[in-house]
C-alpha positions as CSV (number, residue, x, y, z in Angstrom):
1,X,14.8,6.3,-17.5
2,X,17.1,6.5,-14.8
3,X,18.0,9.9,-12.7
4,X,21.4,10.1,-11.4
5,X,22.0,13.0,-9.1
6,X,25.4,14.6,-8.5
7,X,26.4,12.9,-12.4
8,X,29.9,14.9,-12.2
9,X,31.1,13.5,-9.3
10,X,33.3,10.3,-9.0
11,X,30.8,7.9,-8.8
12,X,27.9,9.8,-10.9
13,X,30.5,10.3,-14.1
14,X,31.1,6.6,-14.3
15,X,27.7,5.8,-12.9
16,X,26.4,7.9,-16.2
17,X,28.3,6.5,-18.7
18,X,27.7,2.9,-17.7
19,X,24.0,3.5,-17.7
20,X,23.8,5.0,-20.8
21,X,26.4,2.1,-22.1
22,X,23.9,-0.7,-21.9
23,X,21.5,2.0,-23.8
24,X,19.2,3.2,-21.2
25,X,18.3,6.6,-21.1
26,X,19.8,8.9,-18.4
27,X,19.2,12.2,-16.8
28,X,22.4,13.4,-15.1
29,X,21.6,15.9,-12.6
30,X,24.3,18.4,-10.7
31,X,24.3,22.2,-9.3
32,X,26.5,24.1,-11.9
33,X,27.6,21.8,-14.8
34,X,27.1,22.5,-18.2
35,X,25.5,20.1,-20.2
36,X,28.7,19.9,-22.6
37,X,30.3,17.6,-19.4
38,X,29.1,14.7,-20.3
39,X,30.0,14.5,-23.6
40,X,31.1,11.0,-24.6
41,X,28.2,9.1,-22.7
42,X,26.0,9.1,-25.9
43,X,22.6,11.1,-27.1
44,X,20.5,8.9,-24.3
45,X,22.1,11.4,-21.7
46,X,20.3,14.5,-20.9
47,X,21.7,17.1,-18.3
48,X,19.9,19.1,-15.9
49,X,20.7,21.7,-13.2
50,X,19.3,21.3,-9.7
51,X,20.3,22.0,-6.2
52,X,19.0,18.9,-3.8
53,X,18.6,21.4,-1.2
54,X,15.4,22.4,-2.6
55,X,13.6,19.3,-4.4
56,X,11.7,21.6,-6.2
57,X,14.2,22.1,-9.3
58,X,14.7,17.9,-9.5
59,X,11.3,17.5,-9.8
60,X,11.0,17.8,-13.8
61,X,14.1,15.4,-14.1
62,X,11.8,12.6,-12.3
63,X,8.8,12.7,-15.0
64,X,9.2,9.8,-16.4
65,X,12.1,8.3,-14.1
66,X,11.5,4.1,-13.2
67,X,14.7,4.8,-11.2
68,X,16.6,7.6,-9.0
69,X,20.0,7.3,-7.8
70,X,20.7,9.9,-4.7
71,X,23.6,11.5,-3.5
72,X,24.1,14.7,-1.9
73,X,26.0,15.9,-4.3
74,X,28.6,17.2,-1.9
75,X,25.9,19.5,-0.1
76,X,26.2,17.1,2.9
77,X,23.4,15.1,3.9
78,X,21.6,17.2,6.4
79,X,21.1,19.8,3.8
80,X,19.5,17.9,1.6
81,X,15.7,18.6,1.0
82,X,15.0,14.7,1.6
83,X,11.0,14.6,2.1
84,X,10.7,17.3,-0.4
85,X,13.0,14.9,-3.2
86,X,11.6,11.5,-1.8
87,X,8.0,12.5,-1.9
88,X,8.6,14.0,-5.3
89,X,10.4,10.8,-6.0
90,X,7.4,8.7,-5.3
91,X,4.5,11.1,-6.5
92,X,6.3,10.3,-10.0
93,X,6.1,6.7,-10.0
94,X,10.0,6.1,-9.2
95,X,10.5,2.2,-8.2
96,X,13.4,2.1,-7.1
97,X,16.1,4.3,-5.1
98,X,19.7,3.6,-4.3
99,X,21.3,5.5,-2.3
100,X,25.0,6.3,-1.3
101,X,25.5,6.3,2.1
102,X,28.8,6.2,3.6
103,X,30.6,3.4,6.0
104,X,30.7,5.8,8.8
105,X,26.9,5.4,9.8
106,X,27.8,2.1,10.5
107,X,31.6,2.5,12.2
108,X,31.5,6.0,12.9
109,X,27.4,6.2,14.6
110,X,28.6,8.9,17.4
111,X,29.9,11.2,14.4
112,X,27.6,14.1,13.4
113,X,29.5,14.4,10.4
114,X,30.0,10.5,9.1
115,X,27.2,8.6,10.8
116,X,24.3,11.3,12.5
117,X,23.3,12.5,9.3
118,X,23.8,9.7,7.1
119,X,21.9,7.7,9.7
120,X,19.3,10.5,9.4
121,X,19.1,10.4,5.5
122,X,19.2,6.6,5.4
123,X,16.4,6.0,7.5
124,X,14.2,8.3,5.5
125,X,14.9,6.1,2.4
126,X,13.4,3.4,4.4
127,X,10.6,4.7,5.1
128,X,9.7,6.5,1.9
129,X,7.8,3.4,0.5
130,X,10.0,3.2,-2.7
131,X,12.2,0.1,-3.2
132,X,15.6,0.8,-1.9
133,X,19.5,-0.3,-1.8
134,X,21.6,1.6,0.1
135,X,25.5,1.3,-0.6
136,X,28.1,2.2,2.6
137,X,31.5,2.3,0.6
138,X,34.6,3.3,2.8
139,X,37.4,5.8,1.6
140,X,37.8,6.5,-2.0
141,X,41.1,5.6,-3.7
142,X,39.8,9.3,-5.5
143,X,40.9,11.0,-2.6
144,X,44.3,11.1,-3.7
145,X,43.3,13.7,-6.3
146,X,44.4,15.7,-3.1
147,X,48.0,14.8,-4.0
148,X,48.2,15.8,-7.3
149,X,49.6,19.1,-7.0
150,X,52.5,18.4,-4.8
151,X,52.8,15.5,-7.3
152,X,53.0,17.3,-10.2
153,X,55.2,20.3,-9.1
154,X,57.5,18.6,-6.2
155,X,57.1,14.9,-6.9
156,X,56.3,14.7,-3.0
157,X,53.3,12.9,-1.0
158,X,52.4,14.5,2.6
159,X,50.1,12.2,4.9
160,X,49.8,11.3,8.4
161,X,49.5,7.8,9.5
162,X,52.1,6.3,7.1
163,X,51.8,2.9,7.6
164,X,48.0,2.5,8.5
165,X,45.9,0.7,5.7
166,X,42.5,0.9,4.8
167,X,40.8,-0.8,2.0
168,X,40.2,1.9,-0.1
169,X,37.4,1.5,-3.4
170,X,37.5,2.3,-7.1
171,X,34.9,5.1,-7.2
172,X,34.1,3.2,-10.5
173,X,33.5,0.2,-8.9
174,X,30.8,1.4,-6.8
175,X,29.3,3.3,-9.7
176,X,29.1,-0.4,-11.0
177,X,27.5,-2.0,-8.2
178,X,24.9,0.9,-8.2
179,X,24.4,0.6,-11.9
180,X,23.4,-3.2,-11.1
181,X,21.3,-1.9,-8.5
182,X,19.2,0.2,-10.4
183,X,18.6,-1.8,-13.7
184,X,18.2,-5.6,-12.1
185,X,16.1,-6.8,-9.3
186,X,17.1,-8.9,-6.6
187,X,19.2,-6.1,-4.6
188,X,15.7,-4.6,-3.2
189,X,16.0,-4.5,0.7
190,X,19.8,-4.7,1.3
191,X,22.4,-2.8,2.5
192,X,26.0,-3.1,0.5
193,X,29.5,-2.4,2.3
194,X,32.0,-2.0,-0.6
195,X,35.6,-1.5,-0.1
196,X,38.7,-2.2,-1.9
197,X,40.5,-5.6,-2.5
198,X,43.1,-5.3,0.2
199,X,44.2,-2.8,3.0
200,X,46.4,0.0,1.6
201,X,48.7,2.4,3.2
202,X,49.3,6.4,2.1
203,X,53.1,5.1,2.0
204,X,51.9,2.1,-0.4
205,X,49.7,4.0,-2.4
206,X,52.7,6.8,-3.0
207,X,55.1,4.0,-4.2
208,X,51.8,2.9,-7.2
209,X,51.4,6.3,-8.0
210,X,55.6,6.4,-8.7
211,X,55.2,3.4,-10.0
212,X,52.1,4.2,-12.6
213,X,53.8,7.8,-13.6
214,X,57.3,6.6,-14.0
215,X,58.9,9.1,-11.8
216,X,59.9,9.1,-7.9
217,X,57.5,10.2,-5.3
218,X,59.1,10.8,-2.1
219,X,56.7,10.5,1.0
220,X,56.6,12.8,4.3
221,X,54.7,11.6,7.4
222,X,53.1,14.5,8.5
223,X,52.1,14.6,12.3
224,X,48.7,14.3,13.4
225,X,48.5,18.1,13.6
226,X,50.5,19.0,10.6
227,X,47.2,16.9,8.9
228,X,44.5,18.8,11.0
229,X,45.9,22.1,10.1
230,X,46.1,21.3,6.2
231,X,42.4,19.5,6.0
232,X,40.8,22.4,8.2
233,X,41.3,24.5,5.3
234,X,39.0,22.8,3.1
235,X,36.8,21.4,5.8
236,X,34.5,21.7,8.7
237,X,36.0,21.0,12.0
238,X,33.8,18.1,13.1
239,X,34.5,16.5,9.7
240,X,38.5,16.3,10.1
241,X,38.5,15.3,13.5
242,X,36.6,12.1,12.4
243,X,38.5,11.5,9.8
244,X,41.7,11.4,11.4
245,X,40.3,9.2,13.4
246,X,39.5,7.0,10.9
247,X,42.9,7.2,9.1
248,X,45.1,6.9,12.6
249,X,43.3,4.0,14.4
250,X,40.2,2.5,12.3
251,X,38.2,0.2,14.0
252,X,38.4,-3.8,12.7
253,X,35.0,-2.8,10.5
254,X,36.7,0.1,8.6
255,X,40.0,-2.5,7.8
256,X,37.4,-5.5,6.9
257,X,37.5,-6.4,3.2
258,X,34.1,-6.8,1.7
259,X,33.4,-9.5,-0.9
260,X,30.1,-7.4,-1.8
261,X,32.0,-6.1,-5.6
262,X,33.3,-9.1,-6.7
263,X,30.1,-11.1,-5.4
264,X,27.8,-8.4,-7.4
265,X,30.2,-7.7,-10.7
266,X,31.7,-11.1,-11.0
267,X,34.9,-10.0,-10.8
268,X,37.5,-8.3,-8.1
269,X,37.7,-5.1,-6.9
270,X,39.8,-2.6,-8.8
271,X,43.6,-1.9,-6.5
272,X,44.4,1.5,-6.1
273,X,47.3,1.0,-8.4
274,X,44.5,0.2,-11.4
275,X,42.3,3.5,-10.5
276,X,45.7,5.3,-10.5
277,X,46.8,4.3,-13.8
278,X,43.8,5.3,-15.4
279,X,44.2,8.8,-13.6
280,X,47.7,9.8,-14.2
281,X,46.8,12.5,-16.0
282,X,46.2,14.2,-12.8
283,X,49.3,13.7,-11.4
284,X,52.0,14.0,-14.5
């Protein structure tokens, strides 16, 4: 059995669906969910609600468990219980962990918010005495779900850095890789970077979602500041001023293609233009 923690989120949905695919039966953890969200993956899915930020509440989903995939769940790393979940993790006989990490505690080290506590969270995975694989995938092409309003209502696209491509990943396809991860051996040890196929621009990735929904998009540069003002918002200070770095002048790791998806799946990584036209729903 295989414990995947923060199942509704864009890798754990896919992540729990191609688990229970090949037949294997799945616990799919998350805060407030109700079990009725992940109907479709078949009867070897069970749900169950815990908060990572005490490991008390995930400890029944690990009875059992040969395998435990860990994210924070959108708590941020430093909140997460992590002793408290990896001893639990251990004390139950899990043998294997893989963990999603981000790109930024490689790229972004001096960043509290990308690399400090990543760095913090990886290195206890290390150390925990369980087998581990830690995957570092840069931006999500899912982040454009941050569009869809203005899509849907003005048929307009607002982002700084126009022109500026990163090589943005399929949420699905890192669901896959981790799915390899926790069912086969041989990734034990290592550390994946997974990224897109090709660099992609905001500007680029307006034109495939026109191009996917059949209607114009027109695209407005914002300024730098115009972008901090929006993303402060919905985020913590130290976390947009990072990004922004990122997006306005990545370093030649953050635009570096990795070969690790196609190497793993045996077959290229998804464009954005393919994760957007399975997601137009969103944006129609």
């Amino acid at each position: 059995m295989i414990v995947v923690t923060g199942a509704t989120g864009n890798v754990g949905r896919p992540l729990v669906h191609a688990l229970a695919a090949t037949g294997l039966d799945v616990t799919a953890v998350s805060r407030n969910a109700p079990a009725d969200r992940f109907a479709g993956a078949g009867e070897s899915v069970r749900h169950h609600s815990a908060d990572l930020a005490r490991a008390g509440g995930l400890r029944p989903a690990l009875d059992g468990a040969d395998a435990l995939f860990l994210h924070d769940t959108g708590a941020g790393a430093g909140l997460l219980d992590v002793q408290g979940i990896l001893g639990a993790a251990k004390a139950a006989g899990v043998g294997r962990i893989v963990l999603l990490s981000s790109q930024g505690v490689a790229t972004r080290p001096e960043s509290a918010s990308h690399g400090g506590a990543g760095l913090s969270l990886e290195d206890a995975v290390r150390r925990s005495g369980v087998r581990w694989t830690i995957l570092r995938p840069g931006g999500f092409a899912s982040n454009a779900y941050a569009w869809a309003d203005s899509v849907r209502i003005h048929r307009t696209v607002a982002a700084p850095f126009a022109d500026v491509g990163l090589p943005v990943i399929d949420p699905a396809d890192i669901a896959g890789v981790a799915a390899a991860a926790l069912r086969e051996d041989g990734h034990a040890g290592n550390t994946y970077e997974l990224t897109g196929p090709a660099l992609s621009t905001p500007r680029q990735r307006a034109r495939d979602l026109a191009e996917v929904i059949g209607e114009p998009i027109t695209f407005v540069e914002q300024s730098r500041d115009e972008a901090r003002t929006q993303m402060l918002r919905f985020m913590p200070e130290a976390v947009v001023e990072t990004t922004l770095a990122i997006l306005g002048g990545p370093t030649p790791a953050e635009q570096r293609i990795s070969p690790v998806v196609e190497q793993l799946l045996g077959r290229p990584a998804r464009t954005f233009t393919e994760w957007a036209a399975r997601n137009t729903g969103a944006f129609k």
